[in-house]
N, CA, C, O and CB atoms as a CASP TS submission, in Angstrom:
PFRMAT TS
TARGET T0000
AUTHOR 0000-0000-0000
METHOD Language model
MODEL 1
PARENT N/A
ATOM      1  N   UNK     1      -5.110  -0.574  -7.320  1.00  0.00           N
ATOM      2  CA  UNK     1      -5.352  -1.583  -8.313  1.00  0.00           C
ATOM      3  C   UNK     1      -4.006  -2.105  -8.785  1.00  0.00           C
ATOM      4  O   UNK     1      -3.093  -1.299  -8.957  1.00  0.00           O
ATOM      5  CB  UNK     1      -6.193  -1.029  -9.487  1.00  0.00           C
ATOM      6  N   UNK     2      -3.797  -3.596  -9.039  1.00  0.00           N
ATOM      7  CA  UNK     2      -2.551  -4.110  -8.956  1.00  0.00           C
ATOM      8  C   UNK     2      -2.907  -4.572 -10.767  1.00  0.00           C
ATOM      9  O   UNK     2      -4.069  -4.841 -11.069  1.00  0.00           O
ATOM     10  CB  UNK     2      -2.215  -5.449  -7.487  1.00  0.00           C
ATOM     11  N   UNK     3      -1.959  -4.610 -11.681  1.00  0.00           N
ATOM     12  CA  UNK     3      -2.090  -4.970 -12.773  1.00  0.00           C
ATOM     13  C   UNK     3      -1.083  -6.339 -12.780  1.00  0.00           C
ATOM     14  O   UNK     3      -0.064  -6.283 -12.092  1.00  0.00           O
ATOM     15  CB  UNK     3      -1.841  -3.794 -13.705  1.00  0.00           C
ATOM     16  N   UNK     4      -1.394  -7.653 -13.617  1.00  0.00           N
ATOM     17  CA  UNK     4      -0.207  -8.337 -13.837  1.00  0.00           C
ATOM     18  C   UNK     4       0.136  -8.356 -15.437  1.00  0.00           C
ATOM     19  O   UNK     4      -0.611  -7.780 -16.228  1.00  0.00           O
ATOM     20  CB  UNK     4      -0.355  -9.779 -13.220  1.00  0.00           C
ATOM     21  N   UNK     5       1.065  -8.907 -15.779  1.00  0.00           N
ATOM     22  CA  UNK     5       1.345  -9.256 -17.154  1.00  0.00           C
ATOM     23  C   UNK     5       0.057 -10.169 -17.885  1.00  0.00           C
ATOM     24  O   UNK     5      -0.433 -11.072 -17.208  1.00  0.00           O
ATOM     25  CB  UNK     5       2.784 -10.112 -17.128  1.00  0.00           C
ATOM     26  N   UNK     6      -0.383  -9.958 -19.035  1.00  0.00           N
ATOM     27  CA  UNK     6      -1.308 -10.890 -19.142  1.00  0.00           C
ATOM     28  C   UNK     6      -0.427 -12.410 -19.623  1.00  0.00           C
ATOM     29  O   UNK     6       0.633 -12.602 -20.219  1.00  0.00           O
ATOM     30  CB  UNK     6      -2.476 -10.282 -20.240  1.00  0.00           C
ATOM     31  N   UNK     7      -1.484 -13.330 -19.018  1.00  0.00           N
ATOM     32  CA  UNK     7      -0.737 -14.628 -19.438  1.00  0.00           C
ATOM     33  C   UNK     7      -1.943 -15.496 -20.467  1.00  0.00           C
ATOM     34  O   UNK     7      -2.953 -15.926 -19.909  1.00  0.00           O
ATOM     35  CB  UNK     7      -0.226 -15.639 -17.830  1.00  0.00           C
ATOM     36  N   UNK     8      -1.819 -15.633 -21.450  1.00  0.00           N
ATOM     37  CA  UNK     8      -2.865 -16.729 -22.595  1.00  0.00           C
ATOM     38  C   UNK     8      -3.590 -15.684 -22.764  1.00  0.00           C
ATOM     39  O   UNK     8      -4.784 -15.802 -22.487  1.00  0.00           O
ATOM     40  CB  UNK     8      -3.873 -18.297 -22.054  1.00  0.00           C
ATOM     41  N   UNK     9      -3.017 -14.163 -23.340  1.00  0.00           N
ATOM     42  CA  UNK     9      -3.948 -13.271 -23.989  1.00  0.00           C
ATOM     43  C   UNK     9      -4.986 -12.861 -22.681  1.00  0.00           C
ATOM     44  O   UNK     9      -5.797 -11.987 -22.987  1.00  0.00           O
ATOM     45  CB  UNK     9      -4.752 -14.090 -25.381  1.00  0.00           C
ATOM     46  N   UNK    10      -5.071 -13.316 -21.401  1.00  0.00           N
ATOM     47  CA  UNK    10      -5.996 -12.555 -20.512  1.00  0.00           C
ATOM     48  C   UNK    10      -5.318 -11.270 -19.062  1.00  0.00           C
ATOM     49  O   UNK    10      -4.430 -11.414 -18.222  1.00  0.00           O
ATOM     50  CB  UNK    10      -6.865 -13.951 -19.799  1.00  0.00           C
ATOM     51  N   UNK    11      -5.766 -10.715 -19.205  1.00  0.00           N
ATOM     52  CA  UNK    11      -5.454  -9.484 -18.387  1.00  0.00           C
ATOM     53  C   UNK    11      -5.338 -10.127 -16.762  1.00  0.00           C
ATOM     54  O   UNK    11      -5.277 -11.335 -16.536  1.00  0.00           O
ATOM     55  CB  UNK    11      -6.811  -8.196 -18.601  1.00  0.00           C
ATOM     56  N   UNK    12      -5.330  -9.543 -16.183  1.00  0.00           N
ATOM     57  CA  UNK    12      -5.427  -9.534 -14.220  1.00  0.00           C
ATOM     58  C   UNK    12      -5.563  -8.545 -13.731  1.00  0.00           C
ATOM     59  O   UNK    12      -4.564  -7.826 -13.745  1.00  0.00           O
ATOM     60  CB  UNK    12      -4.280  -9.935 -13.314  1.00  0.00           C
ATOM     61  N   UNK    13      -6.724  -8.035 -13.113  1.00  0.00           N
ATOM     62  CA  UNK    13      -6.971  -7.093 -12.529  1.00  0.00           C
ATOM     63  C   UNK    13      -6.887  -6.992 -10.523  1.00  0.00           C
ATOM     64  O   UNK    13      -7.777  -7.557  -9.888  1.00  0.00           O
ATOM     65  CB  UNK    13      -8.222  -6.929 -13.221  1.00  0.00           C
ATOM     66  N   UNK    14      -6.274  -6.583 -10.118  1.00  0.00           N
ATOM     67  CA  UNK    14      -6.514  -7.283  -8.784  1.00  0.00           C
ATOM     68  C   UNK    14      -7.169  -5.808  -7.826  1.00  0.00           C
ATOM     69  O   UNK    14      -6.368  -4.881  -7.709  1.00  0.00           O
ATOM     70  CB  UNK    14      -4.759  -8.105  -8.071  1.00  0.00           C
ATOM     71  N   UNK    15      -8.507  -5.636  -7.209  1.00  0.00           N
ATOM     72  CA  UNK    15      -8.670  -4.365  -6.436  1.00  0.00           C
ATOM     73  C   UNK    15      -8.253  -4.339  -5.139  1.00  0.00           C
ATOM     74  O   UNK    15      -8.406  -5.490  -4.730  1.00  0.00           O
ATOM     75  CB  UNK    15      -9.936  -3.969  -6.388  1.00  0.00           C
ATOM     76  N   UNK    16      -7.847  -3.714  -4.338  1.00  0.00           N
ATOM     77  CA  UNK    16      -7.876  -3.335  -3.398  1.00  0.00           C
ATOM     78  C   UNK    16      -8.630  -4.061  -2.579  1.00  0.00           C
ATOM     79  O   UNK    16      -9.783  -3.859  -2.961  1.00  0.00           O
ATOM     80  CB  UNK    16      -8.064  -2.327  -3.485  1.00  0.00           C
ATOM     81  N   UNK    17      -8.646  -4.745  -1.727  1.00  0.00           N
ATOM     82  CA  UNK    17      -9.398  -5.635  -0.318  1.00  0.00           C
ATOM     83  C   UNK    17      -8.955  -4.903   1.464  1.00  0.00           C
ATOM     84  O   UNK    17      -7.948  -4.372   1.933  1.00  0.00           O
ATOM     85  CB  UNK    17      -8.540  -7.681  -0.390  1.00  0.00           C
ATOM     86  N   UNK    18     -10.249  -5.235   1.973  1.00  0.00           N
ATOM     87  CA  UNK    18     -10.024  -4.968   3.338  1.00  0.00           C
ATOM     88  C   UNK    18     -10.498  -6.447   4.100  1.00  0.00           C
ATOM     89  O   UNK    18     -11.359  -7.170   3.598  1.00  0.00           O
ATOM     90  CB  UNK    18     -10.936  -3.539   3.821  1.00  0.00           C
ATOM     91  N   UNK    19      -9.969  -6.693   5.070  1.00  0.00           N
ATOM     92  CA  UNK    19     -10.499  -8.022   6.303  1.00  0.00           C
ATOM     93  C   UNK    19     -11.597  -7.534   7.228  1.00  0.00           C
ATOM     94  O   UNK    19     -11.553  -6.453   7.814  1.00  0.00           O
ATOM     95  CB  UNK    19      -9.141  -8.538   7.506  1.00  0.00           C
ATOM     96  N   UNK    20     -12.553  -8.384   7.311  1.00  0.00           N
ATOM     97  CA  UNK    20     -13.595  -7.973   8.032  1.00  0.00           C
ATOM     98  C   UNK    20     -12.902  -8.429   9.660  1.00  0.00           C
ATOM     99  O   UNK    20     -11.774  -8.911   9.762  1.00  0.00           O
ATOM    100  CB  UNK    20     -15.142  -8.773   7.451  1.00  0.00           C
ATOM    101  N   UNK    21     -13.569  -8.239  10.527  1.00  0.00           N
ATOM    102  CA  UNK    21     -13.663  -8.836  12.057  1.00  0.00           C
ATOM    103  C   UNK    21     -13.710 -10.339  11.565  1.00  0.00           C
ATOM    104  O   UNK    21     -12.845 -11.130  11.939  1.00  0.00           O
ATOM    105  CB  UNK    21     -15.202  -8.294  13.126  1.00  0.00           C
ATOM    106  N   UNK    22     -14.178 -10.512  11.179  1.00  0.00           N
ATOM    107  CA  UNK    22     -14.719 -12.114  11.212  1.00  0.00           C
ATOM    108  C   UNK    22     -13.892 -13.151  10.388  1.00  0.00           C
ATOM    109  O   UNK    22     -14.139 -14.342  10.198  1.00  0.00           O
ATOM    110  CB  UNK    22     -16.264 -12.219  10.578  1.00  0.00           C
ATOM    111  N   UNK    23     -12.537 -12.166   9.818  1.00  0.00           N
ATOM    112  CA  UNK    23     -11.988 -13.008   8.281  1.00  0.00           C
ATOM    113  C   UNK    23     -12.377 -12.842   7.261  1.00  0.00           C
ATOM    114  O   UNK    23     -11.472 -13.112   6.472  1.00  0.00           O
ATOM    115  CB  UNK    23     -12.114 -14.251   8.098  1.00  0.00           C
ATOM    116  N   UNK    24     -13.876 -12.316   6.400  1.00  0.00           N
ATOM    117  CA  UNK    24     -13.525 -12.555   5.343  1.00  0.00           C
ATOM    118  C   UNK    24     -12.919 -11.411   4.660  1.00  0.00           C
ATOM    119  O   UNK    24     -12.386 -10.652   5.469  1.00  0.00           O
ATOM    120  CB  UNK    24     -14.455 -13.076   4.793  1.00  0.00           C
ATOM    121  N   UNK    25     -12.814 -10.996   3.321  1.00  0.00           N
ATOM    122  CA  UNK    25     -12.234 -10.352   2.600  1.00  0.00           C
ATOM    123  C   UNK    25     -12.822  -9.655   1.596  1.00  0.00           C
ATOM    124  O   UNK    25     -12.950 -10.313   0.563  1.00  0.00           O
ATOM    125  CB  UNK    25     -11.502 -10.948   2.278  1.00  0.00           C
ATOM    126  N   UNK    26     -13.250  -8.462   1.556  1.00  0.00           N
ATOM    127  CA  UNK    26     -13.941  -8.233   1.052  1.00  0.00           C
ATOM    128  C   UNK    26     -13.655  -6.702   0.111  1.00  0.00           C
ATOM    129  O   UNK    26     -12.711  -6.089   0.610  1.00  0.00           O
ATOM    130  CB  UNK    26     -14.811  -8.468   1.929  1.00  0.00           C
ATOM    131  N   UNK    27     -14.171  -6.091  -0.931  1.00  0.00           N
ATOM    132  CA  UNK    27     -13.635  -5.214  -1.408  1.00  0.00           C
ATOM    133  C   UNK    27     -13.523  -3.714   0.042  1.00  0.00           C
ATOM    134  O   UNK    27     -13.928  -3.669   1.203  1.00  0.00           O
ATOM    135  CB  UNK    27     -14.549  -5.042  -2.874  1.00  0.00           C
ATOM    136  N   UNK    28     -12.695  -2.613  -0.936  1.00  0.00           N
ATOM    137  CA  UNK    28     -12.739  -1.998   0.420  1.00  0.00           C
ATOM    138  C   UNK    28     -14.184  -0.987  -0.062  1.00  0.00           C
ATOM    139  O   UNK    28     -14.620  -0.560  -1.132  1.00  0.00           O
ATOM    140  CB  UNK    28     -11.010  -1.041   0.960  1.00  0.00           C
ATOM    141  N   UNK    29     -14.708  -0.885   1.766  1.00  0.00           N
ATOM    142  CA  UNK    29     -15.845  -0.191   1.401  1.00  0.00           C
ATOM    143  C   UNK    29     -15.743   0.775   2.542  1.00  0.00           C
ATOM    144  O   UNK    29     -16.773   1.411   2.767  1.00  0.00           O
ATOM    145  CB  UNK    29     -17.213  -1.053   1.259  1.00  0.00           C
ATOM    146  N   UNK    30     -14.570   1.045   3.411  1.00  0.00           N
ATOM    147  CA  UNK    30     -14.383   2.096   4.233  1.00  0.00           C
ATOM    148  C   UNK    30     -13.020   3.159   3.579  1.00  0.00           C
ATOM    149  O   UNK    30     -12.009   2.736   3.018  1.00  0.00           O
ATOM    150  CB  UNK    30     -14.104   1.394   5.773  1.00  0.00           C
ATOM    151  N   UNK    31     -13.389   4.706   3.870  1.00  0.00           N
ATOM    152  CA  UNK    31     -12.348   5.157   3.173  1.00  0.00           C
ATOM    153  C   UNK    31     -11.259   5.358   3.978  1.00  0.00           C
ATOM    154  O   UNK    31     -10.160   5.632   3.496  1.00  0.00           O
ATOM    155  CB  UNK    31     -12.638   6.234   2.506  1.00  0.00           C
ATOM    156  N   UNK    32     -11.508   5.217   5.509  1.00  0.00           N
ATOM    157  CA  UNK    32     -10.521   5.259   5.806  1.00  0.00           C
ATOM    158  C   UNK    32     -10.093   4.013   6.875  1.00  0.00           C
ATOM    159  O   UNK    32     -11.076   3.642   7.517  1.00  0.00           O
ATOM    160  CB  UNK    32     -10.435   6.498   6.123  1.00  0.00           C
ATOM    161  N   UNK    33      -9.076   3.420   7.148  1.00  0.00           N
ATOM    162  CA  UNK    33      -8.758   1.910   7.978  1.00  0.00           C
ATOM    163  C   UNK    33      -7.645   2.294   9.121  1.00  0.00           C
ATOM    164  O   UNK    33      -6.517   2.769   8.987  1.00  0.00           O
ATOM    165  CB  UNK    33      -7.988   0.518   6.781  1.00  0.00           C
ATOM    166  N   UNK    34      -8.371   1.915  10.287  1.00  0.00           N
ATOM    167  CA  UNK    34      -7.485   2.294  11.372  1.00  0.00           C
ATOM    168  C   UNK    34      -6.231   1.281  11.350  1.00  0.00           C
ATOM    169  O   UNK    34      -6.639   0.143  11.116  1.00  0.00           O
ATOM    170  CB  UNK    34      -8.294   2.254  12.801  1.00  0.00           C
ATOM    171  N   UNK    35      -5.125   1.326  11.484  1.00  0.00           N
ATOM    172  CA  UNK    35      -3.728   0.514  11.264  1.00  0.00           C
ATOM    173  C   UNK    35      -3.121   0.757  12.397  1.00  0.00           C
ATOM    174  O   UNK    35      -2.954   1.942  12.685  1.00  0.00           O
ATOM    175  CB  UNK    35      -2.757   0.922  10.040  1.00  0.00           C
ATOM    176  N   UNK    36      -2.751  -0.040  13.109  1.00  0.00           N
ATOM    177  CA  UNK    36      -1.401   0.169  14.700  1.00  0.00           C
ATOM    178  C   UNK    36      -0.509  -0.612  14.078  1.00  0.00           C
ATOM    179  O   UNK    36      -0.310  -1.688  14.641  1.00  0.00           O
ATOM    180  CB  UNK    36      -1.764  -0.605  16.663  1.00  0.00           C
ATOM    181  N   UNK    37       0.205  -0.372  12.906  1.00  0.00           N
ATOM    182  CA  UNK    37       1.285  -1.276  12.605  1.00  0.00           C
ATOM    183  C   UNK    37       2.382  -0.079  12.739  1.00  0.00           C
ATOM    184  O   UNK    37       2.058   1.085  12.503  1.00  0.00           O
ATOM    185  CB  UNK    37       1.167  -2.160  11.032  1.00  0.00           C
ATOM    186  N   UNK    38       4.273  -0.601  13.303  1.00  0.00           N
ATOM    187  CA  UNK    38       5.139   0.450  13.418  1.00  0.00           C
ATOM    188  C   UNK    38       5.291   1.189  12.168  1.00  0.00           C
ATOM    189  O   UNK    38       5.500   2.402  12.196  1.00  0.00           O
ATOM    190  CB  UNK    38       6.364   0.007  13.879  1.00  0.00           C
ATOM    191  N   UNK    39       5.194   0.498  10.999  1.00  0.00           N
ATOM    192  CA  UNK    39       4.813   1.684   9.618  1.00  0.00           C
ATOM    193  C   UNK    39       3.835   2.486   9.354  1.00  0.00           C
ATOM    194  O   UNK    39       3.686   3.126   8.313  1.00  0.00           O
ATOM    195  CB  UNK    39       4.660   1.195   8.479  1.00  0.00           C
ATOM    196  N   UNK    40       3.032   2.473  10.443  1.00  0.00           N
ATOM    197  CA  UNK    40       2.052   3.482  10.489  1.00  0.00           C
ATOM    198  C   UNK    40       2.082   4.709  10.900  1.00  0.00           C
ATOM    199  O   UNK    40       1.804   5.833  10.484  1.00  0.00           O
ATOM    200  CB  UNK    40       1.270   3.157  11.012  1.00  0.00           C
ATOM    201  N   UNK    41       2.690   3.958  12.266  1.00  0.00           N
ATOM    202  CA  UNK    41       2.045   5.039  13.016  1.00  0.00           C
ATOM    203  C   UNK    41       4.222   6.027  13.266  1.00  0.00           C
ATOM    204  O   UNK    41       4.082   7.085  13.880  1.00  0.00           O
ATOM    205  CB  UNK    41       0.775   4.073  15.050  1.00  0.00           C
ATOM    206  N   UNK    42       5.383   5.822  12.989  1.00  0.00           N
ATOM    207  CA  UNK    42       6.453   6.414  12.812  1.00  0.00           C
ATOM    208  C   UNK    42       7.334   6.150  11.557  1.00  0.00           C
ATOM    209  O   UNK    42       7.551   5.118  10.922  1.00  0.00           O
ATOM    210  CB  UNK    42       7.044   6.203  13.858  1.00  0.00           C
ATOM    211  N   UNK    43       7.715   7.273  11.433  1.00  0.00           N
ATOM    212  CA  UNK    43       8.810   7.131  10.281  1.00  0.00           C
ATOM    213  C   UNK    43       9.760   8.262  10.636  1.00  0.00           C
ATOM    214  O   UNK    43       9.640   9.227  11.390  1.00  0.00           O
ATOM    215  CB  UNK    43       8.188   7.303   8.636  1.00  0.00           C
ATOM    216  N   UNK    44      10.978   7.733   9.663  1.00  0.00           N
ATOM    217  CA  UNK    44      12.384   8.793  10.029  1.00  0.00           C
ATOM    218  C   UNK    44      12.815   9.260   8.484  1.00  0.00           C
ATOM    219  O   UNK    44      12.652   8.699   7.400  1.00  0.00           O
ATOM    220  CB  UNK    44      14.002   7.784  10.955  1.00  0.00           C
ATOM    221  N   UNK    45      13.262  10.175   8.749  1.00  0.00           N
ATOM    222  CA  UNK    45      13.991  11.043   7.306  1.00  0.00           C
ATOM    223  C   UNK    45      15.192  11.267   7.359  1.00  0.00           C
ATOM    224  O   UNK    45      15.295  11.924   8.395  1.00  0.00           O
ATOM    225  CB  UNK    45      13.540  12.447   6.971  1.00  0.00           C
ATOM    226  N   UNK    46      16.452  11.133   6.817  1.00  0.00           N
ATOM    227  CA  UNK    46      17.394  11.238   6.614  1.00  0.00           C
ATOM    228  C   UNK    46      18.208  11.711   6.195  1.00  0.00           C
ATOM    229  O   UNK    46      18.984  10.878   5.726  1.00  0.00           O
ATOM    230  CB  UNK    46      17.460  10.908   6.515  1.00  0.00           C
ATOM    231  N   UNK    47      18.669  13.126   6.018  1.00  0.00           N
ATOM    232  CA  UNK    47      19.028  14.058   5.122  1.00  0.00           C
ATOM    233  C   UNK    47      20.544  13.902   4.685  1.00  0.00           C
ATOM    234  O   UNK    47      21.146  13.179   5.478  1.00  0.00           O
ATOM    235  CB  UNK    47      18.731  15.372   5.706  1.00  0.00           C
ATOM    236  N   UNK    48      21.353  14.390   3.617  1.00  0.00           N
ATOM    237  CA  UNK    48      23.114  14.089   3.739  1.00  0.00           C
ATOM    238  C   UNK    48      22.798  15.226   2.610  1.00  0.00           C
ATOM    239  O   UNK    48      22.073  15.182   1.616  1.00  0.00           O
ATOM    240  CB  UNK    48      24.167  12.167   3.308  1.00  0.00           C
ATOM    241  N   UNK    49      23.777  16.453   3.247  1.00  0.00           N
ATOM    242  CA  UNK    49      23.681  17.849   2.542  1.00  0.00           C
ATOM    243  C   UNK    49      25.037  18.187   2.523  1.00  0.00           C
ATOM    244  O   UNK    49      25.782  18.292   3.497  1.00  0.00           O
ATOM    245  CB  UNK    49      22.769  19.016   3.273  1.00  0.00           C
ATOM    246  N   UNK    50      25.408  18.418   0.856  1.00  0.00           N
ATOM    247  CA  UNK    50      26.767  18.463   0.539  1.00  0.00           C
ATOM    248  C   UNK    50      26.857  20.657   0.270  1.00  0.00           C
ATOM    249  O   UNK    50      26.072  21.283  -0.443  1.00  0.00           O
ATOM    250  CB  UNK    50      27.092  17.105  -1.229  1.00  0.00           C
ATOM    251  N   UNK    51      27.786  21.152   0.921  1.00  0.00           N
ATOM    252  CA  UNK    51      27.793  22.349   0.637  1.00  0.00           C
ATOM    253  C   UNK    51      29.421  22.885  -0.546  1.00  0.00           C
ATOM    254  O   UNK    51      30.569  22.711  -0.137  1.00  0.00           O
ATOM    255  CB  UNK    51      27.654  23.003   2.249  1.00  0.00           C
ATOM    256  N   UNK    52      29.187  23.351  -1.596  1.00  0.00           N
ATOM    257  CA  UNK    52      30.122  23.674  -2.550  1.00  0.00           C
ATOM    258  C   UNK    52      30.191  24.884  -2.604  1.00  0.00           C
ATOM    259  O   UNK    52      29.174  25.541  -2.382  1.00  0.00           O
ATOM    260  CB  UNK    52      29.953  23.211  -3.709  1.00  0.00           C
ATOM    261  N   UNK    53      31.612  25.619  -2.966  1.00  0.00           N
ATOM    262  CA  UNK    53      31.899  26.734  -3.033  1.00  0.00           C
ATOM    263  C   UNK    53      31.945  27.810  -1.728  1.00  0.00           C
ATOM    264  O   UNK    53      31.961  29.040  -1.687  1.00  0.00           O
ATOM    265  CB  UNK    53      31.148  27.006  -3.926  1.00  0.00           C
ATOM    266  N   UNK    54      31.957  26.928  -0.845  1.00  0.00           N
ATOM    267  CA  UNK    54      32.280  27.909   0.435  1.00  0.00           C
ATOM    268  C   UNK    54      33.440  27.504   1.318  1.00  0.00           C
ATOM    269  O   UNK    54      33.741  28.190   2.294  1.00  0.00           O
ATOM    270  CB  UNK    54      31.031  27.986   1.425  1.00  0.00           C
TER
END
């Protein structure tokens, strides 16, 4: 759930959406969504380890 600043005293609520096959847009009603995007499916970690007193 995305919140914005309210603007003229009214709130913004924005939920969560999924894309159907067909285009439209609709709330999400699956819990889980298959994704083949490269942020999906790998990631890297990076460590920098400082050692003191030895």
């Amino acid at each position: 759930m995305n919140f914005k600043a309210a603007t003229a005293n009214v709130p913004f609520f924005q939920l969560a959406t999924q894309t159907e096959d067909d285009g439209t847009r609709i709330l999400i009603k699956d819990t889980f969504q298959k994704n083949a995007s490269t942020f999906d499916v790998w990631q890297a970690q990076f460590t920098l380890r400082y050692i003191f007193g030895k």
